[in-house]
C-alpha positions as a printed Julia matrix, in Angstrom:
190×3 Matrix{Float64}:
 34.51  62.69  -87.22
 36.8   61.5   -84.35
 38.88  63.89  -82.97
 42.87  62.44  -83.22
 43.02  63.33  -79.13
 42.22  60.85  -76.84
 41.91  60.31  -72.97
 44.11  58.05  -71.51
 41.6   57.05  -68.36
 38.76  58.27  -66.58
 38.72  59.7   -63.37
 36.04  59.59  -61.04
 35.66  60.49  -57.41
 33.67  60.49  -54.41
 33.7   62.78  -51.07
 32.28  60.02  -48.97
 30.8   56.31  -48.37
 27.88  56.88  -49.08
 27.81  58.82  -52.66
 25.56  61.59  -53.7
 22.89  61.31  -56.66
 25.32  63.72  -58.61
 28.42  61.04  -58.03
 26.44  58.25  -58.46
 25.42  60.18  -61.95
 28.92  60.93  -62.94
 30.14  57.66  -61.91
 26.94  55.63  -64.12
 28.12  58.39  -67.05
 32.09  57.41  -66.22
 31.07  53.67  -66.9
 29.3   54.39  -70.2
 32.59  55.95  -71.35
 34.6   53.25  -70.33
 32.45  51.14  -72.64
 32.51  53.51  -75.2
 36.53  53.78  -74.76
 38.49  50.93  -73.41
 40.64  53.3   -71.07
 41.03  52.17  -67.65
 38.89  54.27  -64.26
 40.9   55.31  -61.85
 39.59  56.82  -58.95
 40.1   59.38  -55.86
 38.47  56.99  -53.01
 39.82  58.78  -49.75
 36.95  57.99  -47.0
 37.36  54.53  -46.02
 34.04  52.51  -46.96
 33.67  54.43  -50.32
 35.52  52.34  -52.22
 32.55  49.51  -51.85
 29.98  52.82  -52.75
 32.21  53.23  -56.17
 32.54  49.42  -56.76
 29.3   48.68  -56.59
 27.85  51.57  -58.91
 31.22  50.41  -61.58
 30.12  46.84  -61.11
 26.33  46.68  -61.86
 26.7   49.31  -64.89
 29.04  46.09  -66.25
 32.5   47.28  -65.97
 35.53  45.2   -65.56
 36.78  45.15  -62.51
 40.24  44.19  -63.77
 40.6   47.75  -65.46
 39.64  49.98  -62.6
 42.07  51.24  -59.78
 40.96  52.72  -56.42
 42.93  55.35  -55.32
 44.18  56.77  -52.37
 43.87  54.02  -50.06
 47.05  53.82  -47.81
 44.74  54.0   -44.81
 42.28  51.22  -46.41
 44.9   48.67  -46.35
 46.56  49.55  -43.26
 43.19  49.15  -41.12
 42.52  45.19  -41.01
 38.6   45.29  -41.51
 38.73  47.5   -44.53
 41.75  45.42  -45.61
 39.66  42.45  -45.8
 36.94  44.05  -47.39
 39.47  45.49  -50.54
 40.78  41.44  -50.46
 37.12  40.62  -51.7
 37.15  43.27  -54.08
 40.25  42.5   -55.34
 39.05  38.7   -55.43
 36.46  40.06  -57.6
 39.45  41.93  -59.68
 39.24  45.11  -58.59
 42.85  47.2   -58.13
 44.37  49.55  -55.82
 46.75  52.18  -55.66
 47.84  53.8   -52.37
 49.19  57.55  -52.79
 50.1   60.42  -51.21
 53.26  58.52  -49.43
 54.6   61.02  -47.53
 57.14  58.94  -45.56
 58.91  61.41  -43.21
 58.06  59.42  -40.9
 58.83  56.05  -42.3
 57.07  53.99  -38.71
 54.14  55.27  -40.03
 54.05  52.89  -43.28
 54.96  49.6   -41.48
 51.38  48.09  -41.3
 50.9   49.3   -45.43
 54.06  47.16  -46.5
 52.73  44.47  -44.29
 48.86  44.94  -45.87
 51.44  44.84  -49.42
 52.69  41.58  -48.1
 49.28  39.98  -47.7
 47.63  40.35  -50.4
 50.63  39.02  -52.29
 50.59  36.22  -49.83
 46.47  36.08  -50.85
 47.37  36.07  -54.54
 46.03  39.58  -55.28
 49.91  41.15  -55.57
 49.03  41.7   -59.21
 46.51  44.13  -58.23
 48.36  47.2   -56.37
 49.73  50.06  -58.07
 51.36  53.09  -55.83
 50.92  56.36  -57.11
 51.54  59.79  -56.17
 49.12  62.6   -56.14
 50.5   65.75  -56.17
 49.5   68.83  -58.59
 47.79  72.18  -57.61
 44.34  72.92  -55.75
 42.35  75.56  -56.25
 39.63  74.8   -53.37
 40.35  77.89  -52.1
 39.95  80.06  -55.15
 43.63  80.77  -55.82
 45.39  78.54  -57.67
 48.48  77.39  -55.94
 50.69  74.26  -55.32
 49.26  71.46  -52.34
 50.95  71.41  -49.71
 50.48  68.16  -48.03
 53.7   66.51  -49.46
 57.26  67.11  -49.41
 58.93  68.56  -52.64
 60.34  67.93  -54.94
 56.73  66.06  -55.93
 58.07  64.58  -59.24
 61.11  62.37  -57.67
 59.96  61.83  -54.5
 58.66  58.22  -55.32
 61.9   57.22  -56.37
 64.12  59.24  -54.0
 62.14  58.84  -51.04
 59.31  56.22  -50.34
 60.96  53.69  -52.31
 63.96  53.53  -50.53
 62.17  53.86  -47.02
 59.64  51.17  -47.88
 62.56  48.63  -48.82
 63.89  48.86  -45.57
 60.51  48.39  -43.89
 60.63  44.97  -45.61
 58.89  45.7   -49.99
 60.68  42.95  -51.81
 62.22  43.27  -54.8
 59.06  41.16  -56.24
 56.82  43.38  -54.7
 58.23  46.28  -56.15
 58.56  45.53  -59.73
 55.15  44.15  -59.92
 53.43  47.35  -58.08
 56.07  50.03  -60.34
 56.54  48.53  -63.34
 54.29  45.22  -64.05
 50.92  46.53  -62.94
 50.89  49.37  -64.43
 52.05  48.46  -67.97
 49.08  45.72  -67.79
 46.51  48.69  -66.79
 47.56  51.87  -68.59
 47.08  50.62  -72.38
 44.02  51.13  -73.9
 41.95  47.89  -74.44
Protein backbone atom coordinates (compact mmCIF):
# COMPACT_ATOMS: atom_id res chain seq x y z
CA UNK A 1 0.00 0.00 0.00
CA UNK A 2 1.37 3.55 -0.68
CA UNK A 3 1.63 5.62 2.06
CA UNK A 4 -0.55 9.17 1.22
CA UNK A 5 2.98 11.14 2.33
CA UNK A 6 5.30 11.94 -0.12
CA UNK A 7 8.82 13.62 -0.50
CA UNK A 8 8.98 16.57 -2.32
CA UNK A 9 12.92 16.07 -3.52
CA UNK A 10 15.89 14.29 -2.65
CA UNK A 11 18.76 15.57 -1.08
CA UNK A 12 22.08 14.40 -1.47
CA UNK A 13 25.47 15.68 -0.45
CA UNK A 14 29.06 15.41 -0.60
CA UNK A 15 32.03 16.68 1.84
CA UNK A 16 34.48 16.89 -0.99
CA UNK A 17 35.61 16.49 -4.85
CA UNK A 18 36.41 13.54 -4.76
CA UNK A 19 33.37 11.45 -3.04
CA UNK A 20 33.63 8.58 -0.70
CA UNK A 21 32.32 4.89 -1.54
CA UNK A 22 29.50 5.68 1.11
CA UNK A 23 28.44 9.06 -1.04
CA UNK A 24 28.94 7.57 -4.11
CA UNK A 25 26.44 4.71 -2.54
CA UNK A 26 23.90 7.13 -1.32
CA UNK A 27 24.12 9.20 -4.31
CA UNK A 28 23.67 5.69 -6.92
CA UNK A 29 20.61 4.86 -4.17
CA UNK A 30 19.39 8.85 -4.50
CA UNK A 31 19.19 8.23 -8.37
CA UNK A 32 17.18 5.00 -8.10
CA UNK A 33 14.63 7.04 -6.12
CA UNK A 34 14.47 9.69 -8.43
CA UNK A 35 13.43 7.05 -10.96
CA UNK A 36 11.23 5.50 -8.74
CA UNK A 37 9.68 9.13 -7.85
CA UNK A 38 9.83 11.92 -10.30
CA UNK A 39 10.91 14.53 -7.51
CA UNK A 40 13.68 16.69 -8.40
CA UNK A 41 17.74 16.14 -6.47
CA UNK A 42 18.90 18.88 -5.01
CA UNK A 43 22.11 18.90 -3.56
CA UNK A 44 24.65 20.43 -0.80
CA UNK A 45 27.86 20.76 -3.26
CA UNK A 46 30.11 23.22 -1.12
CA UNK A 47 33.88 22.19 -2.20
CA UNK A 48 34.44 23.56 -5.49
CA UNK A 49 35.18 20.56 -8.04
CA UNK A 50 32.46 18.32 -6.38
CA UNK A 51 29.85 19.33 -8.25
CA UNK A 52 31.53 17.39 -11.48
CA UNK A 53 32.08 14.23 -8.65
CA UNK A 54 28.01 14.44 -8.08
CA UNK A 55 27.24 15.04 -11.83
CA UNK A 56 28.93 12.45 -13.03
CA UNK A 57 27.68 9.63 -10.52
CA UNK A 58 23.68 11.43 -11.30
CA UNK A 59 24.53 11.26 -14.96
CA UNK A 60 25.70 7.66 -15.73
CA UNK A 61 22.94 6.11 -13.23
CA UNK A 62 20.53 7.97 -16.13
CA UNK A 63 19.13 10.91 -14.42
CA UNK A 64 17.97 14.04 -16.00
CA UNK A 65 20.04 16.60 -15.70
CA UNK A 66 17.23 19.12 -16.19
CA UNK A 67 15.68 18.07 -12.71
CA UNK A 68 18.71 18.27 -10.50
CA UNK A 69 20.04 21.52 -8.75
CA UNK A 70 23.56 21.94 -7.28
CA UNK A 71 23.64 23.76 -4.33
CA UNK A 72 25.66 26.03 -2.58
CA UNK A 73 27.75 27.31 -5.23
CA UNK A 74 28.18 31.17 -4.82
CA UNK A 75 31.93 30.60 -4.84
CA UNK A 76 31.64 28.13 -8.04
CA UNK A 77 30.35 30.83 -10.16
CA UNK A 78 32.28 33.61 -8.88
CA UNK A 79 35.78 31.79 -9.67
CA UNK A 80 36.08 31.89 -13.68
CA UNK A 81 37.54 28.25 -14.20
CA UNK A 82 34.89 26.56 -12.15
CA UNK A 83 32.43 28.98 -13.81
CA UNK A 84 33.19 27.54 -17.06
CA UNK A 85 33.16 24.18 -15.97
CA UNK A 86 29.22 24.63 -14.34
CA UNK A 87 28.55 26.43 -18.14
CA UNK A 88 29.21 22.80 -19.56
CA UNK A 89 27.18 21.27 -17.06
CA UNK A 90 24.56 23.46 -17.41
CA UNK A 91 24.95 22.98 -21.35
CA UNK A 92 24.34 19.49 -20.52
CA UNK A 93 21.13 20.77 -18.33
CA UNK A 94 22.28 20.61 -15.17
CA UNK A 95 20.99 23.62 -12.53
CA UNK A 96 22.35 25.67 -9.86
CA UNK A 97 21.41 27.39 -6.90
CA UNK A 98 23.81 29.66 -4.96
CA UNK A 99 22.90 30.03 -1.08
CA UNK A 100 23.92 31.12 1.97
CA UNK A 101 23.90 35.00 0.66
CA UNK A 102 24.98 36.68 3.43
CA UNK A 103 25.42 40.15 1.87
CA UNK A 104 26.69 42.42 4.70
CA UNK A 105 29.07 43.11 2.71
CA UNK A 106 27.37 43.63 -0.57
CA UNK A 107 31.31 44.16 -2.68
CA UNK A 108 31.61 40.79 -1.93
CA UNK A 109 28.74 39.54 -4.45
CA UNK A 110 29.78 41.70 -7.47
CA UNK A 111 31.62 38.94 -9.49
CA UNK A 112 28.28 36.34 -8.59
CA UNK A 113 25.76 38.89 -10.28
CA UNK A 114 28.26 39.23 -13.02
CA UNK A 115 28.76 35.06 -13.22
CA UNK A 116 24.40 35.58 -13.12
CA UNK A 117 24.87 37.82 -16.08
CA UNK A 118 26.82 35.32 -18.15
CA UNK A 119 25.26 32.54 -18.17
CA UNK A 120 22.12 34.42 -19.13
CA UNK A 121 24.22 36.01 -21.77
CA UNK A 122 25.31 31.98 -22.58
CA UNK A 123 21.64 30.99 -22.65
CA UNK A 124 21.74 28.93 -19.43
CA UNK A 125 19.66 31.89 -17.31
CA UNK A 126 16.91 29.29 -17.09
CA UNK A 127 19.06 27.21 -15.01
CA UNK A 128 19.87 29.22 -11.61
CA UNK A 129 17.80 29.13 -8.67
CA UNK A 130 19.06 31.15 -5.32
CA UNK A 131 18.24 29.64 -2.22
CA UNK A 132 18.87 30.08 1.31
CA UNK A 133 20.14 27.57 3.72
CA UNK A 134 19.54 28.25 7.04
CA UNK A 135 17.98 25.74 9.80
CA UNK A 136 19.76 24.21 12.90
CA UNK A 137 23.08 22.01 13.21
CA UNK A 138 23.67 19.64 15.49
CA UNK A 139 27.48 18.80 14.48
CA UNK A 140 28.34 19.54 17.70
CA UNK A 141 25.92 17.39 19.63
CA UNK A 142 23.58 20.13 20.85
CA UNK A 143 21.05 21.12 18.82
CA UNK A 144 21.04 24.79 18.23
CA UNK A 145 20.43 27.49 15.51
CA UNK A 146 23.64 28.12 12.68
CA UNK A 147 25.13 30.86 13.03
CA UNK A 148 26.73 31.77 9.84
CA UNK A 149 23.88 34.12 8.62
CA UNK A 150 22.23 37.12 9.75
CA UNK A 151 18.63 36.78 11.27
CA UNK A 152 15.91 36.99 10.74
CA UNK A 153 16.74 33.69 8.29
CA UNK A 154 13.16 33.48 6.87
CA UNK A 155 13.00 37.21 5.22
CA UNK A 156 16.32 37.83 4.68
CA UNK A 157 16.13 36.88 0.88
CA UNK A 158 13.61 39.33 0.33
CA UNK A 159 14.67 42.07 2.78
CA UNK A 160 18.21 41.84 2.24
CA UNK A 161 20.11 40.15 -0.74
CA UNK A 162 17.53 41.02 -3.09
CA UNK A 163 17.62 44.49 -2.70
CA UNK A 164 21.57 44.58 -2.47
CA UNK A 165 21.97 42.41 -5.54
CA UNK A 166 19.66 44.87 -7.66
CA UNK A 167 21.87 47.55 -7.07
CA UNK A 168 24.96 45.51 -7.96
CA UNK A 169 23.30 45.33 -11.40
CA UNK A 170 20.33 41.61 -11.17
CA UNK A 171 17.80 42.71 -13.71
CA UNK A 172 14.45 42.55 -13.31
CA UNK A 173 14.65 39.46 -15.95
CA UNK A 174 17.14 37.92 -14.02
CA UNK A 175 15.27 37.98 -11.02
CA UNK A 176 11.96 36.66 -11.89
CA UNK A 177 13.40 33.85 -13.78
CA UNK A 178 15.93 32.75 -10.78
CA UNK A 179 12.76 33.52 -7.86
CA UNK A 180 9.86 32.71 -9.42
CA UNK A 181 10.23 30.95 -13.07
CA UNK A 182 12.86 28.37 -12.22
CA UNK A 183 11.66 27.18 -9.51
CA UNK A 184 7.98 26.63 -10.40
CA UNK A 185 9.49 24.57 -13.55
CA UNK A 186 11.69 22.38 -10.95
CA UNK A 187 9.70 21.92 -7.75
CA UNK A 188 6.58 19.88 -9.25
CA UNK A 189 6.74 16.43 -9.29
CA UNK A 190 7.18 14.89 -12.83
Amino acid sequence: KRHPVRAGCIKLGTSQAPMTQLEKKTFRAGARAWKRTGVHITTHCTVMGAETSQLSILDDEGVDLRRVVIGHVSWHLMDPGYRKTMLEWMKRGANFMPTNLDVRKPENWRLLIEAIHQAFDAGYGSQLLFGMDHGYCTETGVFTRVHFMPQPPWLYMFQNVLPVFRSLGLTPAEEQAIMIDNPRRMLPVQ
